[in-house]
C-alpha positions in Angstrom: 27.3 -5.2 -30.3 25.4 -8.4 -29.3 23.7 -8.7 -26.3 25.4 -11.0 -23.5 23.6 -14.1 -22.6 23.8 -16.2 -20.3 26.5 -18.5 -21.6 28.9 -14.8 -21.1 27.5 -15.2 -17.7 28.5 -18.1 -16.4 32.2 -18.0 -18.6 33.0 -15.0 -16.7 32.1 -16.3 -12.9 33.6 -19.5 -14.0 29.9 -21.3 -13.0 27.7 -23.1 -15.5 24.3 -22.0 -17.0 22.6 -23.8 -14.2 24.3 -21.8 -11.3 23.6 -18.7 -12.5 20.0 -20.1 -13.3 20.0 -20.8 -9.9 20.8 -17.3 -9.0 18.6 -15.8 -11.4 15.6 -18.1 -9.6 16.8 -16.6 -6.1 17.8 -21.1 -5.7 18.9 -21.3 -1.7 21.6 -24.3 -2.9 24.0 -21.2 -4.2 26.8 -20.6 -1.6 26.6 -17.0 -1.1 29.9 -16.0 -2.4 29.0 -17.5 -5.8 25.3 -15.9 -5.6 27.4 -12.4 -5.2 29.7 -13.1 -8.3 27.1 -13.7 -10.2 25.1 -10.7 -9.6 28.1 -8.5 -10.2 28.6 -10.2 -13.5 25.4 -9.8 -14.5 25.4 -6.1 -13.7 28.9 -5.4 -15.5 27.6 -7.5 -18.5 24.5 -5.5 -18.4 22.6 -8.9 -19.1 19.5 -8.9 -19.1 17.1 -12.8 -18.6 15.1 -13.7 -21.6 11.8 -13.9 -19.8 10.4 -15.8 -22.9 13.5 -18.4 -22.6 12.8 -18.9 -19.0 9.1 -19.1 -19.4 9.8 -22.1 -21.7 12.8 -23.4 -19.7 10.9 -23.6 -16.2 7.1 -23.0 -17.0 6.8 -19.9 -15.1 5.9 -16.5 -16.6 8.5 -14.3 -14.2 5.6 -12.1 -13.9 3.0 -10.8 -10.7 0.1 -9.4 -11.4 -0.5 -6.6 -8.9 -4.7 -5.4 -8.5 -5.6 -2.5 -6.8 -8.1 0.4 -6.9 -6.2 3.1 -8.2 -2.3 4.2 -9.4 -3.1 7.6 -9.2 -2.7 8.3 -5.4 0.4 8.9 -3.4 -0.5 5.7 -1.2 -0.3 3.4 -4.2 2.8 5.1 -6.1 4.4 4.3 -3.2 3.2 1.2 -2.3 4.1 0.0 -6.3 7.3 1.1 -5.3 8.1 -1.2 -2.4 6.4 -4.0 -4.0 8.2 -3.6 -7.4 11.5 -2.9 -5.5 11.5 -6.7 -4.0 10.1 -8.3 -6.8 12.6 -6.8 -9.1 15.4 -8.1 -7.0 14.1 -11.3 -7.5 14.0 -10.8 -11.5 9.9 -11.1 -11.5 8.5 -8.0 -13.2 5.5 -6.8 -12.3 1.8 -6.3 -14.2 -0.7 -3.9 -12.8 -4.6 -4.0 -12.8 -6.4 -0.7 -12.0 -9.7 -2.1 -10.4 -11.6 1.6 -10.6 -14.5 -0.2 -10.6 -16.8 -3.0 -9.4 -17.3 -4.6 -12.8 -13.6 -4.6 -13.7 -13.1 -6.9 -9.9 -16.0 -8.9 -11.3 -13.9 -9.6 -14.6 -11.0 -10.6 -13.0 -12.7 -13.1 -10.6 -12.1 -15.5 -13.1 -9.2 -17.8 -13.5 -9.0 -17.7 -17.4 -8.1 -13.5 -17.0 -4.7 -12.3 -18.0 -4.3 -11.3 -14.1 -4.1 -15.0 -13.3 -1.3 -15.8 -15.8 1.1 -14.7 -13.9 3.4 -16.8 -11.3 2.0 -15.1 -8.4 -0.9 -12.3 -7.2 -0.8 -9.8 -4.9 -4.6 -7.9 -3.6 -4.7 -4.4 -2.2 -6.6 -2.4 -0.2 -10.3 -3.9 -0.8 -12.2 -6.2 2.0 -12.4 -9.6 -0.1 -12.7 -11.7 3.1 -16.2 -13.1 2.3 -14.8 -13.7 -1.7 -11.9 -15.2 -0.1 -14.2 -17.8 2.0 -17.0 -18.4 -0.7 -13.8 -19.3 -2.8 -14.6 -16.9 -5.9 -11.2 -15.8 -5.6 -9.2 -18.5 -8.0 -6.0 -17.9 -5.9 -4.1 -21.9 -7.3 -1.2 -19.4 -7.5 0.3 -17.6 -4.2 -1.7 -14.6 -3.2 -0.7 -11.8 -1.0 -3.2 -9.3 0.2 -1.7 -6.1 1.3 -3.5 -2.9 2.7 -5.8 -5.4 3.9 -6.7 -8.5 6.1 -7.9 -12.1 6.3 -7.4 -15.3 8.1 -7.5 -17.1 4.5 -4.2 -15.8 2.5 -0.9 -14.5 3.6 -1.5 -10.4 4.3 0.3 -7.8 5.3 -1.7 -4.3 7.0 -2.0 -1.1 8.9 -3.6 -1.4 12.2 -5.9 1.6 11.1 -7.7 1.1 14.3 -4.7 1.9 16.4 -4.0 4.8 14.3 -7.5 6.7 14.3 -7.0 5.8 18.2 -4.0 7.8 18.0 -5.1 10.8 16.3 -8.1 11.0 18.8 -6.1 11.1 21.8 -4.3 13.3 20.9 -7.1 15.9 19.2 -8.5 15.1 23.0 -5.7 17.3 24.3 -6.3 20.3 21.7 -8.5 22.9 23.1 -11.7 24.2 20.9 -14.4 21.8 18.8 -13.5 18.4 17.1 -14.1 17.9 13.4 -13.1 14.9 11.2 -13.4 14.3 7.7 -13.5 10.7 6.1 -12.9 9.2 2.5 -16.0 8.0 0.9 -16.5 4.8 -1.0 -18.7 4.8 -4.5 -18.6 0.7 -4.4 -20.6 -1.3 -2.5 -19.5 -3.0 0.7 -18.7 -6.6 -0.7 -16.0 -4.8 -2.9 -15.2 -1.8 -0.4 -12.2 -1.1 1.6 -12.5 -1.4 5.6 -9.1 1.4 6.4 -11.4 4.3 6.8 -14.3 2.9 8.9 -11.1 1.3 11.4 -9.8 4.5 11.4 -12.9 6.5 12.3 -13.8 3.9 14.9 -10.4 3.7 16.5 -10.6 8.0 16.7 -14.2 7.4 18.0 -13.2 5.5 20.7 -10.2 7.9 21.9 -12.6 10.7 22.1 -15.2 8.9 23.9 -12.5 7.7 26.4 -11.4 11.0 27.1 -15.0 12.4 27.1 -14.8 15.0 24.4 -17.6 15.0 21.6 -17.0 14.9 17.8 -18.8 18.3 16.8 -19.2 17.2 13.3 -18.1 14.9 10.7 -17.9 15.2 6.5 -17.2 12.9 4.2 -15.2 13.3 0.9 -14.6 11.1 -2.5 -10.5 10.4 -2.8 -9.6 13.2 -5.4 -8.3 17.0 -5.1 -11.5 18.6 -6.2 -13.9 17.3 -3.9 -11.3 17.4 -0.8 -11.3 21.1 -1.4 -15.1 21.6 -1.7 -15.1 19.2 1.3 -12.5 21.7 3.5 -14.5 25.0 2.1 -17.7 23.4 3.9 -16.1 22.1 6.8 -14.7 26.1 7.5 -17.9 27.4 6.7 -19.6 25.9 9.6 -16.8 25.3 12.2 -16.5 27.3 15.2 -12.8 28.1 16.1 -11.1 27.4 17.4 -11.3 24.1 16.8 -9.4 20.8 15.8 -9.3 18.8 12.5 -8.6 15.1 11.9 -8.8 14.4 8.2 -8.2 11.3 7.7 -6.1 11.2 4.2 -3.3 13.3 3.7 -5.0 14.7 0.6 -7.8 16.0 2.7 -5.7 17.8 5.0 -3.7 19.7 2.3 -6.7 20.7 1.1 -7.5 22.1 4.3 -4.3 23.9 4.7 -4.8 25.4 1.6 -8.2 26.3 2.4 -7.2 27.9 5.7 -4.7 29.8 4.2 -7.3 31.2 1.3 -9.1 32.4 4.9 -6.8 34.3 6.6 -6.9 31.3 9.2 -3.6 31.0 11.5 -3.2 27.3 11.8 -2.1 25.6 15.0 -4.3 28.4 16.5 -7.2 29.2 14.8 -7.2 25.6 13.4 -5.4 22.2 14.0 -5.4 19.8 11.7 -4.1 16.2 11.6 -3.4 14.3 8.7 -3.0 10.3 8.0 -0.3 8.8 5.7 2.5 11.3 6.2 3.4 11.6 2.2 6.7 13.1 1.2 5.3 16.7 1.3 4.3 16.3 4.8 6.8 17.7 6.7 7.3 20.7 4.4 4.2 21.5 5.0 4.6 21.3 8.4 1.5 18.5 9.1 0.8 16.5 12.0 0.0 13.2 10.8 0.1 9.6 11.4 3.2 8.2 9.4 2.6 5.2 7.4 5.6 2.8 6.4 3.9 2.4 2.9 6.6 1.5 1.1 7.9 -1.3 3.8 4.2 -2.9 3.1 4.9 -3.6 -0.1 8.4 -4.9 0.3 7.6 -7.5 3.4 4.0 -8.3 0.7 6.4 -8.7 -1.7 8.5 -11.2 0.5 5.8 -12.9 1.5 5.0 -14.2 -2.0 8.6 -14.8 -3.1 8.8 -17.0 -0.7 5.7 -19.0 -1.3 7.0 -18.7 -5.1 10.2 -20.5 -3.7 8.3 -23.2 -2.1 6.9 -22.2 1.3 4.3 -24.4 2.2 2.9 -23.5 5.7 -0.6 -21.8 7.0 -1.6 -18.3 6.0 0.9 -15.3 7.5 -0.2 -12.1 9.1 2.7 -8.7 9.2 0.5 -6.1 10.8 2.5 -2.2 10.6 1.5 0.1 12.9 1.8 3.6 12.1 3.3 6.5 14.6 1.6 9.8 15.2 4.3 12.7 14.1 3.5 15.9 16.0 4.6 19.5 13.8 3.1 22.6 13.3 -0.4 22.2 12.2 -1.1 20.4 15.6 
């Protein structure tokens, strides 16, 4: 069987090719009633756009290029997944750059880069205020930063600050020694990401308000491995008990599995609080700061379609804050 086109499209709504068009290009001239019928059509018909017919009919590619560190992590699988969600609805599909690297960001500061042949670009996670302001960033398309802030470009962020501040107030009311453990960076600071220092200064803070001391701090690169070796030291030289605030996720399930290797009874030998609140959080029973990852992406996403559809006014700032989740571990 042939595949429907458009032409099938607009016969069965009883529209022509420009409406649906229209539709297609999320228009605001279609009346709502037609937009539906059209969408329904196009989901009974199973038609799928021709994104090399609409490249060539309206100059755009239908495409955004998305460029973040890593896609390996729970964060950005589910921040793809509010991002790709919006943009899909809108018919754009969606190109991803793995940074992993410093010289890869250095390759794609440059305009002539397949990154910046898409309609639109969205930035995560990395501080690229000062790139923003020396104007190495070619951003003649919309550009959204997300996980990430500056007064330059529409962004959307977690006010990490306000979370570490969180997680230190309430260690402050857990009896026993204070521990943290933070994420380390390998790249250098033009190029790093700012969420973990906010959150260890917003924690700082809390504990200094409520006069109790950190006892000890460790750092930890951003994979399984070296969370583990991470939580073996950290139990090696704590005194319990005492209270944990790791400030990934991944770093506290490492240190539940640690505990549990030990013999340690946690939420009384050991507390530990987490930060992102992934889907396996609760299971495990985790205290942590919940993070509405996924809502990111879709109001980053949202902020670009609509500079895509013509939005013309001063850069836009959607600050998320996240909500501290109290269970078992703490």
């Amino acid at each position: 069987m042939r595949k429907p086109t458009i032409q099938d499209v607009a016969r069965a709504a009883g529209v022509g090719v420009g409406t649906v068009s229209r539709v297609l290009n999320n228009h605001p001239s279609v009346k709502q009633a037609t937009r539906e019928t059209v969408l329904r059509l196009i989901t009974e018909l199973d038609y799928t756009p021709n994104p090399h017919a609409r490249r060539i009919a309206g100059g755009k590619s239908y495409t955004i290029s998305v460029l973040l560190p890593v896609v390996t992590t729970e964060f950005y699988v589910r921040l793809l997944d509010g991002l790709e969600t919006a943009f899909q609805d809108a018919r754009y599909d969606v190109a991803i750059f793995p940074l992993l690297d410093r010289s890869r960001l250095e390759r794609y500061l440059g305009s002539h880069t397949l990154a910046y042949q898409a309609d639109g670009l969205v930035m995560a996670t990395y501080n690229l205020t000062a790139l923003l302001s020396e104007r190495r960033l070619r951003t003649q398309q919309p550009t959204v930063l997300v996980d990430a802030h500056s007064d330059n470009v529409d962004c959307v962020y977690m006010d990490n600050v306000a979370g570490g501040r969180l997680a230190g107030e309430h260690a402050a009311t857990l009896p026993g020694h204070i521990y943290a453990t933070w994420v380390e960076t390998e790249l250098d600071q033009l190029f790093t990401t700012r969420v973990f220092e906010e959150r260890r200064n917003g924690f700082l803070a809390a504990l200094g308000a409520a006069g109790r001391p950190l006892k000890a701090e460790f750092t930890s690169s951003f994979d399984s491995l070296a969370a583990r070796n991470t939580a073996s030291t950290l139990l090696d030289q704590a005194e319990f008990p005492c209270v944990v605030f790791a400030s990934a996720d991944l770093l506290a399930g490492a240190l539940l599995d640690e505990a549990a290797l030990r013999g340690l009874e946690v939420g009384r030998d050991l507390r530990v609080i987490g930060y992102d609140d992934q889907p396996w959080a609760a299971s495990r029973q985790l205290t942590t700061l919940h993070q509405p990852v996924e809502s990111m992406g879709h109001e980053a996403a949202s902020l670009l379609l609509s500079r895509l559809g013509g939005h013309k006014g001063p850069p836009r700032v959607r600050k998320f804050l996240p909500r501290l989740v109290l269970r078992g571990t703490a």
